[in-house]
C-alpha positions in Angstrom: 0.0 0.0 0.0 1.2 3.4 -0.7 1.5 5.4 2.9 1.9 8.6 0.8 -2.1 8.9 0.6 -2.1 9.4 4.1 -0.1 13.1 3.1 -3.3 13.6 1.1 -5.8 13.9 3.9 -5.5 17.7 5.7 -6.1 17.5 9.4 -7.6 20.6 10.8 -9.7 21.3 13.6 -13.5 19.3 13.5 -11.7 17.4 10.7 -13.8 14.8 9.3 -11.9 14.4 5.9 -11.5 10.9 4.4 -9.2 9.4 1.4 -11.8 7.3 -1.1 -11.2 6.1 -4.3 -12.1 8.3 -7.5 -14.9 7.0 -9.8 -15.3 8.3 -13.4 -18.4 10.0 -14.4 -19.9 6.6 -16.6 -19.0 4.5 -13.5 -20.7 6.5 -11.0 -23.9 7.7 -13.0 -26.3 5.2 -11.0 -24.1 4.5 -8.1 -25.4 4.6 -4.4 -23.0 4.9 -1.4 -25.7 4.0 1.7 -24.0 4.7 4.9 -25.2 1.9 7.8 -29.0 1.3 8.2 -29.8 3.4 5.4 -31.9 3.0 2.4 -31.9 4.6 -0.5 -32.8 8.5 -0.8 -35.5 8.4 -3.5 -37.2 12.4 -3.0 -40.8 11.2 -3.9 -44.3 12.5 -2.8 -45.1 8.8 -1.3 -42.4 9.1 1.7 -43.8 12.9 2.3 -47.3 12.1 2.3 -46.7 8.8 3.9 -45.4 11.6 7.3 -48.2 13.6 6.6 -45.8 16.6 5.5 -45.7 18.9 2.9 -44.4 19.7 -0.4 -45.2 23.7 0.0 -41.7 25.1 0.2 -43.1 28.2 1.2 -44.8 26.6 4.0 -41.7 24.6 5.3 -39.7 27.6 5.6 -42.9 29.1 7.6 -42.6 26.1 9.9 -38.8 26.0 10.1 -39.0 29.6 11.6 -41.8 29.2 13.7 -41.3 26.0 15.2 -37.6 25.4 15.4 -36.4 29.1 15.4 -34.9 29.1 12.2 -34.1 32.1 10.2 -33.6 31.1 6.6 -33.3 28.1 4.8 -31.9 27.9 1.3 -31.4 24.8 -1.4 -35.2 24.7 -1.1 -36.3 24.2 -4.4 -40.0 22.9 -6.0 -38.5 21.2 -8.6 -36.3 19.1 -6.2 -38.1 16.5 -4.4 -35.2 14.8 -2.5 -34.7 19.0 -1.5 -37.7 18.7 0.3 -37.5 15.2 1.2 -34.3 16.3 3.2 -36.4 19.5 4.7 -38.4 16.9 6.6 -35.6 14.9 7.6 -34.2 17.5 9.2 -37.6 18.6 10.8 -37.6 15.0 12.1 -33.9 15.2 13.6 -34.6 18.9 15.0 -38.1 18.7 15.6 -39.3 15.1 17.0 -36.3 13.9 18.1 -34.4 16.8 20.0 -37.5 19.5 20.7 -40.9 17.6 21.1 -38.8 14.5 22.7 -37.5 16.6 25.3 -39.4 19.5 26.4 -37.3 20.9 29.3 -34.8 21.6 26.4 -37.3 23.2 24.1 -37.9 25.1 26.9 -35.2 26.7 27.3 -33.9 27.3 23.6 -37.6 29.3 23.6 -36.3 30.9 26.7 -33.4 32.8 25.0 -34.9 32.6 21.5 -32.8 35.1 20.2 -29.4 34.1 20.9 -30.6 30.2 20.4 -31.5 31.2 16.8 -30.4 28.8 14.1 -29.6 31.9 11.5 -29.5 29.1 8.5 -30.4 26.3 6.9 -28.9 25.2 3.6 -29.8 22.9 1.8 -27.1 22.4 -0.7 -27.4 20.1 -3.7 -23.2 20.3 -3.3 -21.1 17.2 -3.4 -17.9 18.3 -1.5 -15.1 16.3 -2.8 -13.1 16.5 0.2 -16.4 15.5 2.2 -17.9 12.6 0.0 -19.4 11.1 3.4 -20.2 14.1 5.0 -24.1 15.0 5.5 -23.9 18.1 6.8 -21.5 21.2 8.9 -22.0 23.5 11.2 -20.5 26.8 11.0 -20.5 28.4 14.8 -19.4 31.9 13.8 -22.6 32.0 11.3 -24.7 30.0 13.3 -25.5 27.9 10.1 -26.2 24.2 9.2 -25.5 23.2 5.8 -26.8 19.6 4.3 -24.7 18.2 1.7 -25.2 15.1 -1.0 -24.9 12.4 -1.4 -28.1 11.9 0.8 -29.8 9.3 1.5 -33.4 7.8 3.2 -34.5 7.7 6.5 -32.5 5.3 8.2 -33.3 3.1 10.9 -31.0 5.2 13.4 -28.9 2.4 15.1 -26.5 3.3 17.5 -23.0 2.2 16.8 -21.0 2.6 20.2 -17.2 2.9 20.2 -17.0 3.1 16.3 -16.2 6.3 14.9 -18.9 8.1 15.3 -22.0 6.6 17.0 -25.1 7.6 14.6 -25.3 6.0 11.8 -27.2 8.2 8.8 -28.9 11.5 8.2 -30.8 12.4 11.2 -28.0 11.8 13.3 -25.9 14.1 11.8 -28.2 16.8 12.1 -28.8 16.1 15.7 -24.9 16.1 15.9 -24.7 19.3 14.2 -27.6 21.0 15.9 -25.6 19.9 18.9 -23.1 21.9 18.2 -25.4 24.8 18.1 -27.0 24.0 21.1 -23.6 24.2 23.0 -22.0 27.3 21.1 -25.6 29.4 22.2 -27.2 27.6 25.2 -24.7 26.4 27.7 -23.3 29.2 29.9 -19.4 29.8 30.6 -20.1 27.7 33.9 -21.5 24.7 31.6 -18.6 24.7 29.1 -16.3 24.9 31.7 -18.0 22.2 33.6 -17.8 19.9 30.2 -14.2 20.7 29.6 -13.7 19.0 33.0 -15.6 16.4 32.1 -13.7 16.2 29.1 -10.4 15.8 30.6 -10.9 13.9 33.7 -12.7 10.7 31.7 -10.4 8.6 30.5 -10.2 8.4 26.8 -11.0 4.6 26.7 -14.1 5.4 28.7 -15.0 8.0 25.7 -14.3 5.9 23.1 -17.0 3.9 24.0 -19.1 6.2 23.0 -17.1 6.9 19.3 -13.5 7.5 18.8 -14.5 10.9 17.3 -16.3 12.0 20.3 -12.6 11.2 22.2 -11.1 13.9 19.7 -12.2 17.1 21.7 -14.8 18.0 23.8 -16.9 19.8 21.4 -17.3 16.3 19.6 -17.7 15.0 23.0 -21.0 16.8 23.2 -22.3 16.6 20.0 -22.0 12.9 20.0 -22.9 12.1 23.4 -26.3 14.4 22.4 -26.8 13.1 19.3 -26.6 9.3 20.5 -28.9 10.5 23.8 -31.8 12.2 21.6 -31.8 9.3 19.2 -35.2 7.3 19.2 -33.2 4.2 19.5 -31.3 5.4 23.1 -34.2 4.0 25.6 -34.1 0.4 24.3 -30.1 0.7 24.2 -28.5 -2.1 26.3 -25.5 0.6 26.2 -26.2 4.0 27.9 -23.7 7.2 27.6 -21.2 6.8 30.9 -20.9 8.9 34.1 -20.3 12.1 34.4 -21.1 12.6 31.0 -24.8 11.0 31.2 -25.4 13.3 34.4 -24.7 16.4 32.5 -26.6 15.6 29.1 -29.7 14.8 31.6 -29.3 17.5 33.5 -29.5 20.0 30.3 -32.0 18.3 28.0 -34.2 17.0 30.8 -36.2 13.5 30.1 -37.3 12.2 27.1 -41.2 12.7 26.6 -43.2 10.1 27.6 
């Protein structure tokens, strides 16, 4: 094997860059990469009316702002189906799974609305090169989420503990990434401080149960240790998110809805 790929990959902070192979154009034209659990992203009116959602762009980005506090959302387009397909996914990992699951947290992202604000939404039809498996980023000086392709269906959500990250599709990735949000505008100085500690005094075996990229830095810490505690599939879980770690997640999101 030639070790000089490895020169390829940059390593920055948040890095979640990967070395894949490079398929031509005529190769690739039908090609689907489903990450774990996942089926294949079709973007047709069945799956939408099968949720009882919409396929009113106009009314989307209505509900985006009214219900989860989100300014603008972009990439929306009418022609797109898997556009809005992905809209709804994201209203399922934002909406069900974070807000209505746990109401002590919606609570207090209603209580300081206006620094809590997600200022955007995008998206993107973009294929990153860099980012082939990447579903989406979030930018904490813009207070932005940004989807990318290739995406996919809704996935069943397993939980894959001490791999290298511990959701395993779409939805997680948005909770992951609204994660991040939630601990750049929510937690106080006190908090982050308290989850730096946390951080630092666990032992990094004792994090990599939870994923290896959690045990990175303590931002990934939280944003996987949140995204793994708001998924649907948490509660039947023979594998719960360790001490301190669990304390503090419960103690800021509250219990899940009954």
């Amino acid at each position: 094997m030639d070790k000089s790929i490895f020169n390829l990959i940059p390593l920055h902070p948040q890095c979640r860059c990967i070395a894949l192979p490079v398929i031509g154009d005529e190769e690739r034209k039908d090609v689907v990469l489903p990450m774990r659990g996942e089926t294949p992203f079709t973007g047709d009116l069945d799956y939408i009316s099968k949720i009882g959602g919409t396929a009113d762009t106009a009314e989307i980005k209505k509900q985006f702002k009214e219900k989860y506090n989100i300014s603008f959302v972009t990439g929306l387009q009418k022609s797109n189906l898997q556009s809005i397909q992905r809209a709804h996914l994201v209203g399922e990992a934002i909406g069900d799974e974070m807000l209505t699951a746990f109401p002590s947290l919606a609570e207090k992202m209603s209580k300081k609305a206006t620094r809590t604000r997600l200022k955007g939404l995008n998206l993107t039809e973009k294929l990153r090169p860099s980012d082939e498996q990447c579903y989406a980023m979030y930018s904490p000086r813009k207070k932005h989420i940004t989807t990318f392709r290739p995406a996919y269906g809704r996935e069943d959500d397993r939980l894959f503990w001490g791999q290298w990250t511990v959701g395993s599709g779409f939805k997680s990735t948005i909770r992951h990434e609204y994660a991040h949000h939630i601990h750049e505008t929510l937690l106080t100085p006190k908090q982050k401080k308290k989850w730096l500690e946390i951080y630092t005094t666990t032992p990094k075996s004792t994090l990599e149960k939870i994923s290896r990229y959690g045990s990175t830095n303590e931002l990934e810490l939280f944003a996987e240790s949140l995204s793994a505690y708001t998924s649907p599939k948490y509660t039947s879980s023979t594998v719960k998110l360790p001490e301190p770690i669990l304390q503090f997640i419960t103690d800021l999101v509250g219990e899940r809805k009954p």
